[in-house]
N, CA and C of each residue as an Amber inpcrd file, in Angstrom:
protein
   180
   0.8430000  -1.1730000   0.0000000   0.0000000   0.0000000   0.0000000
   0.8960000   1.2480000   0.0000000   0.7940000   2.0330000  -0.7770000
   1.3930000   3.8150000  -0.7600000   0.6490000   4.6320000  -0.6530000
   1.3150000   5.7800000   0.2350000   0.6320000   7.1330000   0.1260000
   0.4500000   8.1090000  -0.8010000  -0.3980000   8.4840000  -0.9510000
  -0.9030000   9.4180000  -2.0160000   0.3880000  10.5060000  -2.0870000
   0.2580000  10.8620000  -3.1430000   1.4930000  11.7480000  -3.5660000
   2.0890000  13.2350000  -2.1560000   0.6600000  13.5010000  -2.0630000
   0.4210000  14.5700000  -1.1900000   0.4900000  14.5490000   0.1620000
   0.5460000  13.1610000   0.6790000   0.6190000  12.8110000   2.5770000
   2.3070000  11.8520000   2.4680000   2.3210000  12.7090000   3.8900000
   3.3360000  11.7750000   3.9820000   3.3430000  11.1800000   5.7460000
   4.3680000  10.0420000   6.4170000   4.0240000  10.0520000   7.6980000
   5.1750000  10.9150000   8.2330000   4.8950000  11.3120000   9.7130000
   5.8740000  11.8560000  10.6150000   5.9400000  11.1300000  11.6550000
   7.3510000  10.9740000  12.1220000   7.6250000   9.8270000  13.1840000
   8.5690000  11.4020000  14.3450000   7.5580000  10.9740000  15.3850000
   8.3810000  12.4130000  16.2300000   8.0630000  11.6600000  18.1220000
   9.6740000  10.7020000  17.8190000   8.9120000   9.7190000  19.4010000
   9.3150000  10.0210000  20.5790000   9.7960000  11.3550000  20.9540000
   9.7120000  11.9720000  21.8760000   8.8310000  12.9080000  21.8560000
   7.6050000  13.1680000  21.3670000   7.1720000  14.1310000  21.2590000
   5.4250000  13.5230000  21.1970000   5.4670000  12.9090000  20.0650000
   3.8970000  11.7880000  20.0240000   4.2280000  10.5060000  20.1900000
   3.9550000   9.3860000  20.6790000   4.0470000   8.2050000  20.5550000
   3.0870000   7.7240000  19.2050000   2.7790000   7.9610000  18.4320000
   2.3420000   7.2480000  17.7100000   2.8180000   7.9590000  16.4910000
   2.8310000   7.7550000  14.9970000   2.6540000   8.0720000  13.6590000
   1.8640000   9.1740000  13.5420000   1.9450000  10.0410000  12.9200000
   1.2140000  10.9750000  12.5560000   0.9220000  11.3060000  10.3520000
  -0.0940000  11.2030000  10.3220000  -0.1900000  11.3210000   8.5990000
  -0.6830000  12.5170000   8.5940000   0.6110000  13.3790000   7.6790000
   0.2870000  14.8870000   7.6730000   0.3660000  14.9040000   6.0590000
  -0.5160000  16.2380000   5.7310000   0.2420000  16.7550000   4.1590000
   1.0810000  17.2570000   3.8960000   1.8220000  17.2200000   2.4320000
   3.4760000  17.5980000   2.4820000   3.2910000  19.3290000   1.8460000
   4.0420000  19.7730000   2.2600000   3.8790000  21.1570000   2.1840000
   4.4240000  21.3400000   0.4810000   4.3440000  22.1450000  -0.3890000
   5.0170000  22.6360000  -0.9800000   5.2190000  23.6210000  -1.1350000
   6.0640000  24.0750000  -0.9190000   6.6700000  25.5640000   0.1270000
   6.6710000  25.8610000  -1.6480000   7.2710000  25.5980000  -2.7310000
   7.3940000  25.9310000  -3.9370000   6.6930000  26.6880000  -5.1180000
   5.0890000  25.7160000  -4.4460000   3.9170000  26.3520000  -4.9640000
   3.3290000  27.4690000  -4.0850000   3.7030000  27.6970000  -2.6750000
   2.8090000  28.7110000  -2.1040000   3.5540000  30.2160000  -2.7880000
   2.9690000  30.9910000  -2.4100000   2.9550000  32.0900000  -2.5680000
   3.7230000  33.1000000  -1.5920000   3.4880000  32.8710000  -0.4200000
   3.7950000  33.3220000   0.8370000   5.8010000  33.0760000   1.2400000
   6.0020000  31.9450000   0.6020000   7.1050000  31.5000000   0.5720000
   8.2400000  31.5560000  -0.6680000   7.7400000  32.0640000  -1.9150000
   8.4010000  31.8250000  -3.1450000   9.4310000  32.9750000  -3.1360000
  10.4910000  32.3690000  -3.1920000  11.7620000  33.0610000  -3.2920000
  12.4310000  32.7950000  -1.9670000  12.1010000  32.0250000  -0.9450000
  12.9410000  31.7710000  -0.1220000  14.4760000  31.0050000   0.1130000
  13.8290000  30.0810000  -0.7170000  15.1560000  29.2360000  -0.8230000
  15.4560000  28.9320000  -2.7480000  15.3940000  30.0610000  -3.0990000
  15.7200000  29.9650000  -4.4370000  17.0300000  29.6520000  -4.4210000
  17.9060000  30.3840000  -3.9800000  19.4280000  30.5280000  -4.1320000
  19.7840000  30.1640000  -2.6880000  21.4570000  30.1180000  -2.4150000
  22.1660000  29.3030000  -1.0150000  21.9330000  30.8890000  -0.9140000
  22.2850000  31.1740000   0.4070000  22.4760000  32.5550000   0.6780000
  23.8160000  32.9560000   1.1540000  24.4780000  34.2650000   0.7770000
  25.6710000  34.6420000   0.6230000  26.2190000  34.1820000   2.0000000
  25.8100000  34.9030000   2.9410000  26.6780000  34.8020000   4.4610000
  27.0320000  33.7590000   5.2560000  26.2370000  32.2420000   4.6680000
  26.4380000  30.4850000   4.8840000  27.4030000  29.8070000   3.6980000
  28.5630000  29.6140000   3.8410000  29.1630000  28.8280000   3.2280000
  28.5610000  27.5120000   2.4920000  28.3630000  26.7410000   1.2610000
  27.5800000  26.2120000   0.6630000  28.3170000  24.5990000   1.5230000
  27.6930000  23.6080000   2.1280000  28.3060000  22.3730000   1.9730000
  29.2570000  21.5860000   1.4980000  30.3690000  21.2390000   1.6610000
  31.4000000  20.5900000   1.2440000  30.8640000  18.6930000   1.0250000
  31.6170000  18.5230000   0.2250000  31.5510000  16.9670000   0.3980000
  31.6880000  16.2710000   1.8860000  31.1710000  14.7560000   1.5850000
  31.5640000  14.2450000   3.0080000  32.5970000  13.5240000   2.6450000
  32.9630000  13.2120000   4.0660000  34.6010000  12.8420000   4.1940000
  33.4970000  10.9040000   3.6070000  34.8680000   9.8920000   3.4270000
  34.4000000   8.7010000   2.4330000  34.7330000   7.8940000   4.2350000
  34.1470000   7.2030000   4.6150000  34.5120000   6.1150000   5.8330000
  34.5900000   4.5230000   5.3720000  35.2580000   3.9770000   5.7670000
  35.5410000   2.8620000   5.1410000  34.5900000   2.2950000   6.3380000
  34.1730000   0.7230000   6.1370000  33.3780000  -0.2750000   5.9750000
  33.9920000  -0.7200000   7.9470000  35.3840000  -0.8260000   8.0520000
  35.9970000  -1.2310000   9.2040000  35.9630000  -0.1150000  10.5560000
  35.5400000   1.1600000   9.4560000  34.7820000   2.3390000  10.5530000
  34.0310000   1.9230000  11.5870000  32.6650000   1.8290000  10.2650000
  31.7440000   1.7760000  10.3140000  31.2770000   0.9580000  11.5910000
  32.0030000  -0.6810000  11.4260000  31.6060000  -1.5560000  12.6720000
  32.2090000  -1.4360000  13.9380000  32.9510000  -0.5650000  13.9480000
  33.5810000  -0.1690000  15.6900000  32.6510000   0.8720000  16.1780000
């Protein structure tokens, strides 16, 4: 079974104990929001790659 394009679940287990089925926002289509996150913004440095961890990391 899948959810409709438009719901999605939220898992928040300190907060609700159970599932919650909310709708997914699209900040893209509103109006109120358009132009927010068009571009990175100047004064935050953009993300670098992540460092690569090998496999023998991982299990310690």
């Amino acid at each position: 079974m899948r959810l409709p394009d438009r719901r999605t679940i939220i898992l928040m287990p300190r907060l609700v104990p159970y599932p919650v089925l909310a709708r997914k926002v699209r900040y893209w289509m509103e109006r109120r929001w358009r132009g927010w996150w068009d571009r990175w913004r100047v004064e935050l440095p953009s993300p670098g790659p992540l460092p690569a961890v090998s496999p023998i990391q991982i299990a310690h």
